[in-house]
One Martini backbone bead per residue (centre of mass of N, CA, C, O) as a GRO file, in nm:
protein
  301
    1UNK     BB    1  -3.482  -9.085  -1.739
    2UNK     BB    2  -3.574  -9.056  -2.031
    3UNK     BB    3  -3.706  -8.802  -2.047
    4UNK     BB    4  -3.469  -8.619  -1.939
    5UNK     BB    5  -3.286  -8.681  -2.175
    6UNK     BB    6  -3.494  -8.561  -2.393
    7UNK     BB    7  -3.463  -8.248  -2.248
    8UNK     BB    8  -3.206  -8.219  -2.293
    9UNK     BB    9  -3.155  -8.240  -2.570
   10UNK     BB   10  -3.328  -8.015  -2.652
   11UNK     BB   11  -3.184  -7.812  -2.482
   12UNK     BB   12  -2.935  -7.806  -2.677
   13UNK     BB   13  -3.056  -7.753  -2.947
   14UNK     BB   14  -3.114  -7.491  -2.851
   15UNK     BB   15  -2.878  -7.369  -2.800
   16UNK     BB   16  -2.729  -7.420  -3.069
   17UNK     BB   17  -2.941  -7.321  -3.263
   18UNK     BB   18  -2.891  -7.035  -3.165
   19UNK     BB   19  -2.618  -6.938  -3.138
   20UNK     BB   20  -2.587  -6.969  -3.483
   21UNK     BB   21  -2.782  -6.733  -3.524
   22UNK     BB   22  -2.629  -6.476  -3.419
   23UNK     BB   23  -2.431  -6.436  -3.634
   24UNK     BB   24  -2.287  -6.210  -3.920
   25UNK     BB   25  -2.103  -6.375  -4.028
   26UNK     BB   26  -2.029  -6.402  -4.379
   27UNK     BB   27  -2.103  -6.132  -4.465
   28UNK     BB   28  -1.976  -5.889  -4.620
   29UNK     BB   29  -2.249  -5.742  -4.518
   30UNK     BB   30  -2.378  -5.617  -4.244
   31UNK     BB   31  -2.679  -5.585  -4.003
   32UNK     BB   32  -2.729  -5.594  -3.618
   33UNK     BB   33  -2.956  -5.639  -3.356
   34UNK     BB   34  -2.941  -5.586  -3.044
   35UNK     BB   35  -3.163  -5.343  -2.962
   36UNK     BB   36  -3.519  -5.310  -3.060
   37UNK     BB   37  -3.601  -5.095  -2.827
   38UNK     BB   38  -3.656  -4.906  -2.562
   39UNK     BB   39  -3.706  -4.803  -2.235
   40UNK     BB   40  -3.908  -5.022  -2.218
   41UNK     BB   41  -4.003  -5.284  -2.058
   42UNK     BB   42  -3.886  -5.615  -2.244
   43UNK     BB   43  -3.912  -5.922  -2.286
   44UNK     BB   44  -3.790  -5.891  -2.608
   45UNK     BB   45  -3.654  -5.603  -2.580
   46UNK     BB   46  -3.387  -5.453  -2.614
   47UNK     BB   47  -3.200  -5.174  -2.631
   48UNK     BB   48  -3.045  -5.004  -2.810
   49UNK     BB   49  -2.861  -5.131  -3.077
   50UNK     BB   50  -2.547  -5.174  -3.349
   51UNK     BB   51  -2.388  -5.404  -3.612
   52UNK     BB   52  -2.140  -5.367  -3.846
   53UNK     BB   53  -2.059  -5.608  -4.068
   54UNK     BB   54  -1.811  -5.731  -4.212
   55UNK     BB   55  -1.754  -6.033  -4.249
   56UNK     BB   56  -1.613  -6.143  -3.945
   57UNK     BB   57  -1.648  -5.843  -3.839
   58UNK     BB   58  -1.750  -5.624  -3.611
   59UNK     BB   59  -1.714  -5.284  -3.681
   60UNK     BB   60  -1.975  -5.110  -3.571
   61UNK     BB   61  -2.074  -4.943  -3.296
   62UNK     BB   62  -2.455  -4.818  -3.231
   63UNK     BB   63  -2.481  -4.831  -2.931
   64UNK     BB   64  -2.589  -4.924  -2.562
   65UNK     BB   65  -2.844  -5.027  -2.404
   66UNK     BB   66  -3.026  -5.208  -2.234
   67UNK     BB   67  -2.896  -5.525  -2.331
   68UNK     BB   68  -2.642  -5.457  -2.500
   69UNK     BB   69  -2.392  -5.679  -2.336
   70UNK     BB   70  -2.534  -5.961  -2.404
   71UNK     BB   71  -2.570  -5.928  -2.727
   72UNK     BB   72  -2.309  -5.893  -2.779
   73UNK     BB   73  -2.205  -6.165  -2.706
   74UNK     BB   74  -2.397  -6.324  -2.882
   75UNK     BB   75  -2.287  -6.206  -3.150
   76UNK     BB   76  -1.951  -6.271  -3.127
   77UNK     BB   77  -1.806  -6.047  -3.100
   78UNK     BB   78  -1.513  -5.792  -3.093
   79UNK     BB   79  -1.367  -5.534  -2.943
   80UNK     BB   80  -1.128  -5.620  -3.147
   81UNK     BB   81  -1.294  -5.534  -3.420
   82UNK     BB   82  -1.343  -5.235  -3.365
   83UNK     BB   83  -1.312  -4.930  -3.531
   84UNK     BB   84  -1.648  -4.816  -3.381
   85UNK     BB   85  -1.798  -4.572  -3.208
   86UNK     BB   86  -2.162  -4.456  -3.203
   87UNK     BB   87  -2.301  -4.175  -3.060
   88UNK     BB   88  -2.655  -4.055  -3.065
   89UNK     BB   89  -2.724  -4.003  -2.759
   90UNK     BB   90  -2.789  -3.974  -2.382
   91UNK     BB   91  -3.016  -4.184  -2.341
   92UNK     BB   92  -2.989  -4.479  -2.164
   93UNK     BB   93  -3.117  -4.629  -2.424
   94UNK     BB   94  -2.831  -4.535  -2.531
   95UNK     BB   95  -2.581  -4.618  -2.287
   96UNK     BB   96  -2.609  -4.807  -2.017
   97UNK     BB   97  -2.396  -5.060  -2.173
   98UNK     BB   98  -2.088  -4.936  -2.158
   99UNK     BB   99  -1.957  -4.987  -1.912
  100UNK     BB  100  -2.009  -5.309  -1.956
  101UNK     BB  101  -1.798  -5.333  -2.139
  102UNK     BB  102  -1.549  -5.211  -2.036
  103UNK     BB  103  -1.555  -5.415  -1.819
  104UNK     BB  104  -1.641  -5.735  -1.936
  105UNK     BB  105  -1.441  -5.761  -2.110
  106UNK     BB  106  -1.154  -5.984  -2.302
  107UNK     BB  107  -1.094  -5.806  -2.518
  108UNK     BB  108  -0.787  -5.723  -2.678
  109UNK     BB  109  -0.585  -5.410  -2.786
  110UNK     BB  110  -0.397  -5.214  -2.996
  111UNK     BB  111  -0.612  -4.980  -2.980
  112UNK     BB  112  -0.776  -4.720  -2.987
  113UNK     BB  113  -1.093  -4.611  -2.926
  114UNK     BB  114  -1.342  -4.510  -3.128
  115UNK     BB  115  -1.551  -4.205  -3.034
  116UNK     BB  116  -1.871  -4.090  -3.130
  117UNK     BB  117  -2.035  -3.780  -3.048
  118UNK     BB  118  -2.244  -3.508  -2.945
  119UNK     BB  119  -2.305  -3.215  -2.853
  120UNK     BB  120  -2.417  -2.974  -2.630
  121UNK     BB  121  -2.647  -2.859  -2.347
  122UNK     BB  122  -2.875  -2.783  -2.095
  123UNK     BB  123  -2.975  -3.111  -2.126
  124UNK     BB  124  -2.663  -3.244  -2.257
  125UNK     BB  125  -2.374  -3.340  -2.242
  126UNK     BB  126  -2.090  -3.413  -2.398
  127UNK     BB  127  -1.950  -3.711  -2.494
  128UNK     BB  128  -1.675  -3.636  -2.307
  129UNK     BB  129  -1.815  -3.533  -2.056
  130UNK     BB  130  -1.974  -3.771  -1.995
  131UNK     BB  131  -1.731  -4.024  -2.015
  132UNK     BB  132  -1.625  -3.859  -1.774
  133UNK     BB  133  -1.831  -3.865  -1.547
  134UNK     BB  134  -1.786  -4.215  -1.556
  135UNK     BB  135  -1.435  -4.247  -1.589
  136UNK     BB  136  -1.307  -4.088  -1.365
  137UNK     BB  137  -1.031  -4.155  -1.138
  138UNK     BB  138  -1.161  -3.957  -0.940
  139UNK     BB  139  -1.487  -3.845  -1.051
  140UNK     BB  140  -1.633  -4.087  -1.109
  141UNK     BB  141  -1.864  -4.345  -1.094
  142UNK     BB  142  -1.619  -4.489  -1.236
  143UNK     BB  143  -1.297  -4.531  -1.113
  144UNK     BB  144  -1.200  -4.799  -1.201
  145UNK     BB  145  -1.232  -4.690  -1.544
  146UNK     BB  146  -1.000  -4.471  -1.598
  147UNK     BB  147  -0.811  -4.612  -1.808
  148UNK     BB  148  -1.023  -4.538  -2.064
  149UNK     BB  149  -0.894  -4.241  -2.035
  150UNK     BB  150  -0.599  -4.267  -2.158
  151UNK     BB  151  -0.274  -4.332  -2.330
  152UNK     BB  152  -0.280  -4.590  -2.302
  153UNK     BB  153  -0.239  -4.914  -2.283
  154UNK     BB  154  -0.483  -5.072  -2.023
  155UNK     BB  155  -0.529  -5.360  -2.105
  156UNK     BB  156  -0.669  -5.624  -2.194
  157UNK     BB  157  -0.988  -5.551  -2.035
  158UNK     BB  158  -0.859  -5.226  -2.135
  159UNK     BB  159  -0.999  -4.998  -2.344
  160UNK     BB  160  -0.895  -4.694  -2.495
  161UNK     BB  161  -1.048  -4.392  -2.541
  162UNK     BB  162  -1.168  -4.208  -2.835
  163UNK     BB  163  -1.325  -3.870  -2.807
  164UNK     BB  164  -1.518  -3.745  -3.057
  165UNK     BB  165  -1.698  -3.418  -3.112
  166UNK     BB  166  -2.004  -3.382  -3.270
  167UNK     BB  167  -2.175  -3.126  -3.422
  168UNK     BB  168  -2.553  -3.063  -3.339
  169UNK     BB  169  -2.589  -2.809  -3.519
  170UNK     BB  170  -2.506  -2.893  -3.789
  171UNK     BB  171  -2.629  -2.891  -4.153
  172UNK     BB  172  -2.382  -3.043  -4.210
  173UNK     BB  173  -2.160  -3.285  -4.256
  174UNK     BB  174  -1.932  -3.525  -4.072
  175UNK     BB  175  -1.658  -3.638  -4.105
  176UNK     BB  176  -1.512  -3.913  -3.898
  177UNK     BB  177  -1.443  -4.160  -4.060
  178UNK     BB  178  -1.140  -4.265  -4.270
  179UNK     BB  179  -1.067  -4.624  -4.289
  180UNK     BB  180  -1.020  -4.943  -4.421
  181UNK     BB  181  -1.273  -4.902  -4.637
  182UNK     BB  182  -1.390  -4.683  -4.420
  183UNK     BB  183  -1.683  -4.469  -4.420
  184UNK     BB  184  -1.813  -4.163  -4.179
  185UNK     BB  185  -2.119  -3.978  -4.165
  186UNK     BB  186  -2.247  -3.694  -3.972
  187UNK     BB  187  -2.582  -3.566  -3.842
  188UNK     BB  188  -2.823  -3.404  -3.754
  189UNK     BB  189  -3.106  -3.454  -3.548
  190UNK     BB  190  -3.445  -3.435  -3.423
  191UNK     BB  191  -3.454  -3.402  -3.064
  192UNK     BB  192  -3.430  -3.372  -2.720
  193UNK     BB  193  -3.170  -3.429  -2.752
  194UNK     BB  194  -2.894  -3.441  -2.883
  195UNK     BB  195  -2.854  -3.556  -3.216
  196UNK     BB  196  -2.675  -3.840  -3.437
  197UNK     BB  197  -2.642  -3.965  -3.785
  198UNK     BB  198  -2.517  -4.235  -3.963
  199UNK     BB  199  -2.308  -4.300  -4.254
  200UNK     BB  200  -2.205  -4.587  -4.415
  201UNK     BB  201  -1.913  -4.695  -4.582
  202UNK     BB  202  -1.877  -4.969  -4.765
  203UNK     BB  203  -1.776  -5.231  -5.033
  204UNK     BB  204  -2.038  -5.048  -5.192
  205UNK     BB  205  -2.209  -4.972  -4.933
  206UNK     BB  206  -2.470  -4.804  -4.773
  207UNK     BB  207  -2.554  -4.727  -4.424
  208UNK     BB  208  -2.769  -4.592  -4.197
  209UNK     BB  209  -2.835  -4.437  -3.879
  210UNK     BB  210  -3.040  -4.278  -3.721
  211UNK     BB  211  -3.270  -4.297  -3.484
  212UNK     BB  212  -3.380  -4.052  -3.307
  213UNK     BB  213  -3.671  -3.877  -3.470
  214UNK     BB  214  -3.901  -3.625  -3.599
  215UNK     BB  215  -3.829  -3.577  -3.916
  216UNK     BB  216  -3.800  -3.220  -3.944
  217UNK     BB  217  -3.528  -3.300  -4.158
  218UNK     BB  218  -3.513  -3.274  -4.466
  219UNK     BB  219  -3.186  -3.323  -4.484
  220UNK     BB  220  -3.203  -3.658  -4.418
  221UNK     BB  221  -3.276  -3.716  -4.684
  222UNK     BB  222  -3.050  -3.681  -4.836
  223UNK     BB  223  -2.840  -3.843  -4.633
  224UNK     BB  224  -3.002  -4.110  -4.713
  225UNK     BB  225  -2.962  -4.087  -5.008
  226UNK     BB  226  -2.922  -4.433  -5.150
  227UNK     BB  227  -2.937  -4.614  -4.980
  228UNK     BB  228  -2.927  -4.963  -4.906
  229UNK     BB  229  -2.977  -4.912  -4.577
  230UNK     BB  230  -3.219  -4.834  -4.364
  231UNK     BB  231  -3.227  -4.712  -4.029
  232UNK     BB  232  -3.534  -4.678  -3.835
  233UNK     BB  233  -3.718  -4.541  -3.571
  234UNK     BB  234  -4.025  -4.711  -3.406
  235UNK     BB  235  -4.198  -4.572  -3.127
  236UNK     BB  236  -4.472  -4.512  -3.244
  237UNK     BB  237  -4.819  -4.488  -3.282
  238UNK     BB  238  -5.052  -4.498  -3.455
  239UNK     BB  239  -5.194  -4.151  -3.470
  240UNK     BB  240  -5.031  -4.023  -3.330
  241UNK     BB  241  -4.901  -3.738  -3.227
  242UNK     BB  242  -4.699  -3.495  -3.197
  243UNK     BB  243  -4.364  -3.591  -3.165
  244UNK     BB  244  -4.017  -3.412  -3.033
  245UNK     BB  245  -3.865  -3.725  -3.060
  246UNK     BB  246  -4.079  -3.890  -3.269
  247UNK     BB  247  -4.211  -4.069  -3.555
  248UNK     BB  248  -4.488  -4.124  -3.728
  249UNK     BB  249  -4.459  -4.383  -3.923
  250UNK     BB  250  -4.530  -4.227  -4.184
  251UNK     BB  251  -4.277  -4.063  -4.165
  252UNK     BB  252  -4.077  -4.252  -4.192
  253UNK     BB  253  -4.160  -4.365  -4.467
  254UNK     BB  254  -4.141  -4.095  -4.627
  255UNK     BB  255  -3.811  -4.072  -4.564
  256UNK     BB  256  -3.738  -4.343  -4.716
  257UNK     BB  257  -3.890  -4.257  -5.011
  258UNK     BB  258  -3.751  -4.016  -5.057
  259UNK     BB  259  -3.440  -4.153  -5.023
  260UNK     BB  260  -3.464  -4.431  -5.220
  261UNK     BB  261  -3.419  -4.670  -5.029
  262UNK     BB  262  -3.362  -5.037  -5.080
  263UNK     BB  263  -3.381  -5.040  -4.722
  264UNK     BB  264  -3.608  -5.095  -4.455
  265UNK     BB  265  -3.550  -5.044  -4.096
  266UNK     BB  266  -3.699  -5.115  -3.788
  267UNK     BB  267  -3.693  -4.961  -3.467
  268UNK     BB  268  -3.754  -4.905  -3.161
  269UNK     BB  269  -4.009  -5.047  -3.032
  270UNK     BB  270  -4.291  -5.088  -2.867
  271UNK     BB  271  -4.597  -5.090  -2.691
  272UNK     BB  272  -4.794  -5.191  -2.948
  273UNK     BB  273  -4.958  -5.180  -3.254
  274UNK     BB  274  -4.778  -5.292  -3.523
  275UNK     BB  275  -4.956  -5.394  -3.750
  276UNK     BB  276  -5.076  -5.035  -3.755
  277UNK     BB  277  -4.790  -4.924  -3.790
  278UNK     BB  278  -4.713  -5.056  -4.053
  279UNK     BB  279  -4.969  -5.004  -4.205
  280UNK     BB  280  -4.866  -4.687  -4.200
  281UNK     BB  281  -4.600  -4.681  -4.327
  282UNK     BB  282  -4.742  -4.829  -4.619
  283UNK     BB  283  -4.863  -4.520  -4.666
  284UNK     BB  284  -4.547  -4.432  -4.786
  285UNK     BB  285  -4.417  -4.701  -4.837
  286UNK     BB  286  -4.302  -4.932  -5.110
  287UNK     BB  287  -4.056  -5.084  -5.012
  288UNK     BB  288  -3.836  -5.288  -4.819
  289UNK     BB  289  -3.907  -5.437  -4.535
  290UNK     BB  290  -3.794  -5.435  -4.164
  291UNK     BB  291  -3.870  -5.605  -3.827
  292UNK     BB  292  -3.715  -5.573  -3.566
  293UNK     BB  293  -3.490  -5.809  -3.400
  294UNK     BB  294  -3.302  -5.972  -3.186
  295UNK     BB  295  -3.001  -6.027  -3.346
  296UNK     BB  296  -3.056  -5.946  -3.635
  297UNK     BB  297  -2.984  -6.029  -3.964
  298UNK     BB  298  -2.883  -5.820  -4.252
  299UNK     BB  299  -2.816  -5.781  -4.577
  300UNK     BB  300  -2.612  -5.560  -4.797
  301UNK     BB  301  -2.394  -5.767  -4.950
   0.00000   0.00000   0.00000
């Protein structure tokens, strides 16, 4: 009986301080891991999520892979304290987990959430026509969320939908939201589908929110210059050769280096040799550097 009491507090404490630890709450500016992993199944990291905390309130939401509908709860968020959502491009390990935020939520909104995301091509369509096909009222995947495409408010826990569309062909940035002291601009990044890079100002500091990107667009280095904290996915292992979907190591490192970033976060990490991985990354990048994990909380200011 003794024993039993005694794992059992064990158990609460271990749950309690856990769950102290996920909120990004109480710093100016923060950037939060919702899932620091990739495609690949993962006992340790959901699929990319990212959102940016100003003080009590986790401001925007860049993408939702799998199981990033769960660290959205565990990081203590509100549906209804999101400025926007930013899809980088339509792979489902960014994007698995938004029907599931939208059907699970019970946090009440009382403006329409602004979603933005990339133009599409022959390998897929663009946002707005994407999220047509998830949640039309009569054609849709899930036509029971038909009401979160509708132009009033869905109901308590149906925030309706403002989706629009970045060209992701243009090589200049594309102002796309600047309200109570947020401003964020997109650019193209080189990606095997459309995909586009958000940096985001508020408080006094830039963070960038690169995703998937093979590196290859010299002016990303511009967009990304002199950013507070730079996110870059680490997707593939040291030595690998040319992928066009994604950077290796070196080239990361590199593009930190060279946009003078003051801090480097990595994520979206595969199951490789990690500690290989950032020493190639550390023979071109010589600045502060975080490597992610899930719920893991960075301040920027």
């Amino acid at each position: 009986m003794i024993k039993r009491t005694v794992v059992s507090l064990f158990a609460m404490l271990a749950v309690t301080s856990h769950a102290a630890a996920q909120t990004c709450s109480g710093n100016p500016v923060a950037i939060q891991i919702l899932g620091s992993g990739g495609p690949g199944i993962n006992p340790d990291r959901a699929s990319a999520g990212y959102l940016l905390w100003v003080g009590s309130q986790a401001k925007i939401l860049i993408d939702l892979g799998g199981g990033g509908f769960l660290r959205f709860g565990q990081s203590r968020a509100k549906l209804s304290d999101l400025a926007m959502v930013g899809i980088t491009h339509l792979h489902p390990d960014h994007t698995s987990d938004i029907a599931a935020l939208m059907w699970g939520s019970n946090r009440a909104r009382e403006a329409a959430l602004p979603v933005f995301g990339p133009s599409g091509n022959g390998a897929a369509p663009d946002v707005k026509t994407f999220l047509n096909r998830m949640f039309d009222a009569k054609t849709g995947s899930y036509q029971v969320l038909g009401p979160v495409l509708g132009t009033e408010q869905a109901g308590a826990d149906r925030p309706v939908l403002d989706v629009s569309v970045v060209d992701a062909t243009k090589d200049e940035p594309t102002k796309v939201y600047d309200r109570d002291g947020i401003t964020v601009t997109a650019t193209r990044i080189p990606h095997t589908l459309p995909a586009i890079a958000y940096r985001v100002e508020t408080g006094g500091v830039s963070v960038v929110f690169s995703s998937d990107q093979n590196g290859t667009n010299p002016k990303f280095v511009d967009f990304a210059k002199n950013a507070d904290l730079l996110l870059m996915h680490m997707a593939i292992a040291a030595k690998s050769p040319p992928n066009p979907g994604h950077a290796a190591p070196v080239t990361v490192g590199r593009i930190a280096q060279q946009a003078g970033v003051k801090r480097l976060v990595v994520s979206h990490i595969g199951q490789f040799n990690l500690d290989e991985a950032v020493a190639e990354l550390k023979t071109s990048y010589s600045g502060p550097l975080t490597v992610g994990a899930d719920l893991q909380c960075t301040q920027v200011k």
